[in-house]
KEMI-878176 format. One record per atom (N, C-alpha, C, O, CB): residue in three letters; y, x, z. Coordinates in steps of 0.1 Angstrom, whole numbers, plus 2048, in hexadecimal, padded with zeros to 3 digits. Glycine has a CB too. Example, Ala and Ser with C-alpha at 12.3 -4.5 7.8 and 13.67 -1.06 7.14 Angstrom:
REM residues 2
ala7C788484E ala7D387B84E ala7DF88484E ala7DF88E855 ala7D387185A ser7EA880847 ser7F5889847 ser80088184F ser80B886850 ser7FA88D839 
END
This chain:
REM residues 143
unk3CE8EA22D unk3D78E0232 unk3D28D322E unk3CE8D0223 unk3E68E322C unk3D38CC236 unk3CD8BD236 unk3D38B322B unk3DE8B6229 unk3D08B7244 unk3D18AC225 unk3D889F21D unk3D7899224 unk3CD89622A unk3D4899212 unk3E7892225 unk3EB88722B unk3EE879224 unk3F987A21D unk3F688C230 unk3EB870223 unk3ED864217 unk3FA86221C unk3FF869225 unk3E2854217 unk402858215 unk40F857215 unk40E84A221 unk41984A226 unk418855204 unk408844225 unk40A83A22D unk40884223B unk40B83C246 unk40182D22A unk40185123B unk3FD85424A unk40B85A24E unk40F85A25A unk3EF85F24D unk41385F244 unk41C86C240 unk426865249 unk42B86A253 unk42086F22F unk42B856243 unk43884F246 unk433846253 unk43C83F259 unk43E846239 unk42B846256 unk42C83C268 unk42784626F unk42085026F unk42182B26B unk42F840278 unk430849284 unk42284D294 unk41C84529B unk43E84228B unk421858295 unk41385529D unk40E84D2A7 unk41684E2B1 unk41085D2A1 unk4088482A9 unk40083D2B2 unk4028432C3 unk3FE84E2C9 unk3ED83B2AB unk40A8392C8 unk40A8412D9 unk4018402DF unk3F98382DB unk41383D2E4 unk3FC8472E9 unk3F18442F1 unk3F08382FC unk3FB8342FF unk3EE84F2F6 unk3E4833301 unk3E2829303 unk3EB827312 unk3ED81C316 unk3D4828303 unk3EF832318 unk3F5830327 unk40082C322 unk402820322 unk3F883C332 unk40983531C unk415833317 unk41A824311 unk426820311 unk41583D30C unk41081C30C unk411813306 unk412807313 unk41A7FD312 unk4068142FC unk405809320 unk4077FE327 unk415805330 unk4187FF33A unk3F87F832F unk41C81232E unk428812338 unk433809333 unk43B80233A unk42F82133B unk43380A327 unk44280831F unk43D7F7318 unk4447F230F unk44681830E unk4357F131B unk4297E2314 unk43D7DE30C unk43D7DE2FF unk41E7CE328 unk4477DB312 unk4507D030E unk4517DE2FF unk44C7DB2F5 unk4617C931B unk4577EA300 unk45C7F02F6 unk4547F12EA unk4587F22DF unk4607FA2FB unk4457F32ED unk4417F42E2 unk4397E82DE unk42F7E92D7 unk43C7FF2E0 unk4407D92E6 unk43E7D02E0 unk4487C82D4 unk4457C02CC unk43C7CA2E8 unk4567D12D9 unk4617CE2CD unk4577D72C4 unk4507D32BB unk4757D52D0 unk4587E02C7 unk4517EB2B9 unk4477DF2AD unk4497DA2A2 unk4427FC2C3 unk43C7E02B6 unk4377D62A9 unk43F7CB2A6 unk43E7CB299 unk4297CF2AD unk4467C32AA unk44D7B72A7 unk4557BE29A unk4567B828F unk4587B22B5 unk4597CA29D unk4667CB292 unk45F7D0286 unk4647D127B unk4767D6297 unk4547D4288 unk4487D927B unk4437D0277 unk4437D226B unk43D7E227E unk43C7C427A unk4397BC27B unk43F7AB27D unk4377A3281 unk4347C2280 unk44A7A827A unk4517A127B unk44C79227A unk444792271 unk4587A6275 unk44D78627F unk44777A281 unk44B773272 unk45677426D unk44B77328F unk44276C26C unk44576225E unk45375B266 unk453756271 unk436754257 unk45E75C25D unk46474B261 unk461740257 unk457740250 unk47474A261 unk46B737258 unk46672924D unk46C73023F unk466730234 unk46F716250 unk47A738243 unk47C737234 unk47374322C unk472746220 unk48E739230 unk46B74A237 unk463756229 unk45B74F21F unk457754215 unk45776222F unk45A746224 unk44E73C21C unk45073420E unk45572920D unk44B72F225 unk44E73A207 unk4527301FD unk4477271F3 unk43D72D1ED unk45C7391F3 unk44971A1F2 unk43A7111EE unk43C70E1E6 unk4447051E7 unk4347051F4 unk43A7111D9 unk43970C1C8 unk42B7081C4 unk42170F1C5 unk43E7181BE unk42D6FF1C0 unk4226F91B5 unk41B6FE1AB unk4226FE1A1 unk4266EF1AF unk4117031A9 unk40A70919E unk40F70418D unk40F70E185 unk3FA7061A1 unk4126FC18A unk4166FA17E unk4246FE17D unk428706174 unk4146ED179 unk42D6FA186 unk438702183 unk43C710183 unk44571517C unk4406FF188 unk43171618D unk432727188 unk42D72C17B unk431736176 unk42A730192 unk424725175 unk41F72A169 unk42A726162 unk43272F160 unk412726164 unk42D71A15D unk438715157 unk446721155 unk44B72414A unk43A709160 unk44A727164 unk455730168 unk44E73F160 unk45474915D unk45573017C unk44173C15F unk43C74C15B unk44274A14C unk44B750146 unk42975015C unk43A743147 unk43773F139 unk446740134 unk448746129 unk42F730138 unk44E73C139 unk45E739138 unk462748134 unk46374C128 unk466733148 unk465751142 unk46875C13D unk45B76813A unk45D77313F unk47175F146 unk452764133 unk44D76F12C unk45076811B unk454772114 unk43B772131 unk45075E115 unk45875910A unk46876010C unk46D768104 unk45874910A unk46D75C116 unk47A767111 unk47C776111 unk48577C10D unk486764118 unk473779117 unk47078A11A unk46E78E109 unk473798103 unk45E78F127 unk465783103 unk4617870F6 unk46A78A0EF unk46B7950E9 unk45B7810F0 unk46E7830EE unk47A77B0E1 unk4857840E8 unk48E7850DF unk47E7650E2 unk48878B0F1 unk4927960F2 unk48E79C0E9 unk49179A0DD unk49479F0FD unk4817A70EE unk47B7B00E7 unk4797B30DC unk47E7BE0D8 unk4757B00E9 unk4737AC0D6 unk4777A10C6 unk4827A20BF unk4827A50B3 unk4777920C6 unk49079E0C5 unk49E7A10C6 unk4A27AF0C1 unk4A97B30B8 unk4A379F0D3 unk49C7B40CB unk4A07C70CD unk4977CD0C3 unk49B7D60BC unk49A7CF0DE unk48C7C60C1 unk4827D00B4 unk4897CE0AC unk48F7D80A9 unk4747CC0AE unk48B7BF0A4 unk4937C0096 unk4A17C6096 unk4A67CA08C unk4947B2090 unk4A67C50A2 unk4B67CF09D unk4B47D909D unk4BB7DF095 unk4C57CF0A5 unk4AA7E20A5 unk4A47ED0A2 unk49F7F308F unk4A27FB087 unk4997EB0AD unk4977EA092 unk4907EA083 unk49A7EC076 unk49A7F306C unk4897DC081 unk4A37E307B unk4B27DF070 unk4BC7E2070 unk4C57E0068 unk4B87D506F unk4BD7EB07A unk4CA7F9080 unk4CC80006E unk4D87FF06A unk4BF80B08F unk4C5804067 unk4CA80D059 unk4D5804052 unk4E1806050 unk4BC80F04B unk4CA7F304F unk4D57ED048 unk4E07E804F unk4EA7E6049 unk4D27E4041 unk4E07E605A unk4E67DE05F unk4F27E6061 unk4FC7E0064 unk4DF7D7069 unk4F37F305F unk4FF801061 unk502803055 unk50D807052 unk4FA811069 unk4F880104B unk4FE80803D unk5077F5034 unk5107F502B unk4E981302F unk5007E8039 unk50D7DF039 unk51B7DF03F unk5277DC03B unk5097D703D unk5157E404A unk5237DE058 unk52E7E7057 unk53A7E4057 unk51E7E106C unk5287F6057 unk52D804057 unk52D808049 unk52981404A unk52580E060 unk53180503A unk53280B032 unk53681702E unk53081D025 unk53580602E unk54281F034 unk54682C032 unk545839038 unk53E838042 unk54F82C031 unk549842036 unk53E84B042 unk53284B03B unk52D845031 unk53B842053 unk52C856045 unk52085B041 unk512854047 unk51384F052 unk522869045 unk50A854044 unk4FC848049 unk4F984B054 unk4F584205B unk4ED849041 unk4FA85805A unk4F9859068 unk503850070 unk4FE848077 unk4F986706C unk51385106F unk51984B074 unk51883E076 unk519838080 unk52084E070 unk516837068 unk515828067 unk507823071 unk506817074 unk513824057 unk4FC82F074 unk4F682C079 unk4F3827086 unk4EC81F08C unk4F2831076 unk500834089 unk501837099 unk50982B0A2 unk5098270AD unk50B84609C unk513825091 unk51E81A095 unk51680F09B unk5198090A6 unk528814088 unk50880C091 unk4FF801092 unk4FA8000A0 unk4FB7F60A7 unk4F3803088 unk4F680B0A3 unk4EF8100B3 unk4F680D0BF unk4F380C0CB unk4EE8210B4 unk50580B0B7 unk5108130C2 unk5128020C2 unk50F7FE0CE unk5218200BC unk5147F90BB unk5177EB0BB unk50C7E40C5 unk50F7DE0CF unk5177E50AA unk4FF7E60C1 unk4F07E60CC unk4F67E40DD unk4F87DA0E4 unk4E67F80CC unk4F67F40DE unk4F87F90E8 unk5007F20F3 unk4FF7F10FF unk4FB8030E4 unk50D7ED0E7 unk5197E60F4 unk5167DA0F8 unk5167D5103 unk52A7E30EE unk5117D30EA unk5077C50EE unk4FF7C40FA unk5027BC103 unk4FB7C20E4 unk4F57CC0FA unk4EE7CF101 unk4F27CF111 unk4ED7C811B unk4EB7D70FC unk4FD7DB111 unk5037DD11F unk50A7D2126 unk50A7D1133 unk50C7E711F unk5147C911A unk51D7C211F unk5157B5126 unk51A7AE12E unk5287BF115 unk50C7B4122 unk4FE7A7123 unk4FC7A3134 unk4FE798139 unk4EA7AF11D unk4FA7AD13A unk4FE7A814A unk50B7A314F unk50D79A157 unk4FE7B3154 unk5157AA148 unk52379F14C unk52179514D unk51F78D156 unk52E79E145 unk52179413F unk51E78213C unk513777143 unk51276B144 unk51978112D unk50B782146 unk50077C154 unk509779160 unk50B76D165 unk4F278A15B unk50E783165 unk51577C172 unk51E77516F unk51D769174 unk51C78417C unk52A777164 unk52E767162 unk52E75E15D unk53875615D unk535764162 unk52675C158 unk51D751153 unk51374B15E unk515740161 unk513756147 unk50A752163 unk4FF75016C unk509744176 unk509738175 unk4F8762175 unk51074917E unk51373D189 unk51D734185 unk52172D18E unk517742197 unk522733177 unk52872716F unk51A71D170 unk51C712176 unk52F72C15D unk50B71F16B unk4FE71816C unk4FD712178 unk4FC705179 unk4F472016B unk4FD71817F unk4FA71418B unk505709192 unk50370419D unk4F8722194 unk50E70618C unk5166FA193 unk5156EE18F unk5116ED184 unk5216FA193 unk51A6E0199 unk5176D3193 unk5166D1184 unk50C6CD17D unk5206CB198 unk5246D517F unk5296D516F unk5236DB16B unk52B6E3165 unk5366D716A unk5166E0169 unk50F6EB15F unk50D6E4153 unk50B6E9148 unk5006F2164 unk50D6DA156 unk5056D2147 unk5156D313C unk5166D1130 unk4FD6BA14B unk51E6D5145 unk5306D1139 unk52D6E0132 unk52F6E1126 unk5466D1145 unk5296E9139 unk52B6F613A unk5206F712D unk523700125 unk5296FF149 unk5176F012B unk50E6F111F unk5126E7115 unk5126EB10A unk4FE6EE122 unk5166DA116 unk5176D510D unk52A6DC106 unk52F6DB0FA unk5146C4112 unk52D6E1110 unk53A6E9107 unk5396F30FF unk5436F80F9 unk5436EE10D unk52D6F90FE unk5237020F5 unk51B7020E8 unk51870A0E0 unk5197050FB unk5186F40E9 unk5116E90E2 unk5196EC0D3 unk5256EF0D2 unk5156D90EA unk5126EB0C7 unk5186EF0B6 unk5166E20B8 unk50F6DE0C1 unk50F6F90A8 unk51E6D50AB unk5206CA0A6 unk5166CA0A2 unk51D6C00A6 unk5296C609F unk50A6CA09D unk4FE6CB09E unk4F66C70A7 unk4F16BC0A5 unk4FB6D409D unk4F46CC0B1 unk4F06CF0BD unk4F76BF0C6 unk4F16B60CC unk4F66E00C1 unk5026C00C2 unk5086B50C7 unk5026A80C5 unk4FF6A00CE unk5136B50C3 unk5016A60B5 unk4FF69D0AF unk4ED69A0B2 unk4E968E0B1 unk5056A10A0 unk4E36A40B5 unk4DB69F0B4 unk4D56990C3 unk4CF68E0C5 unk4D56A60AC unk4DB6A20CC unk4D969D0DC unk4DE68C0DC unk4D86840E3 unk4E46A70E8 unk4E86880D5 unk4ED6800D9 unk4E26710D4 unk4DB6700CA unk4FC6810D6 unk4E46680DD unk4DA65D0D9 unk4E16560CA unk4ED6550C6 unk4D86510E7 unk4D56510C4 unk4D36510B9 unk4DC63E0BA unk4D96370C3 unk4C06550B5 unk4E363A0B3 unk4E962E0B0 unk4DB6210AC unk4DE6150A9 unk4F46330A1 
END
């Protein structure tokens, strides 16, 4: 039995050449809709420093998750035999895991509503209402 690659498998066979000049309009939609024409918006033109910049951006935070997740990983014993004192070490351990875990999950919520609070005129209220007196104090211009 023959091998078929997966690109011969899923398109469909090639008609023959009469067939093609009977039907010219139908299986000129055909390629059209396989083949579809660029418009303006497929295009998108960014500037070489700001994509690196955009890279560089999120592969620093990709880290510093990761980083995140190693040390609570790493610190899951104590961090269950502080948090979780009674009970048995497995438990306190599982509590530690179990505290992780919801963090973890609940983290997209807070992406969607958070995410398009950013995205409006007032984003900047929406950060400086976030802002520690610290933080406050040092953004602000100096007297």
């Amino acid at each position: 039995m023959p091998h078929l690659s997966t690109e011969a498998s899923h398109s469909a066979p090639e008609p023959d050449r009469a067939a093609r000049r009977r039907h010219r309009v139908l299986f000129r939609a055909i390629d059209r809709r396989r083949n579809p024409r660029l418009r303006r918006t497929d295009i998108t033109v960014t500037d070489e420093p700001t994509v690196r910049r955009a890279v560089k951006a999120a592969a620093l935070g990709n880290a510093m998750e990761w980083f995140d997740f190693g040390i609570y990983s790493y610190l899951a014993l104590t961090i269950g035999k502080v948090s979780f004192p009674g009970g048995s070490p497995t438990a306190s351990l599982l509590s530690s895991f179990a505290t992780f875990a919801v963090a973890f999950l609940v983290r997209p919520l807070g992406g969607a509503y958070f995410g398009p609070l950013g995205d409006l005129p007032q984003a900047l209220n929406f950060v400086r209402a976030g802002e520690t007196p610290l933080d406050a104090r040092r953004s602000s211009p100096s007297p």
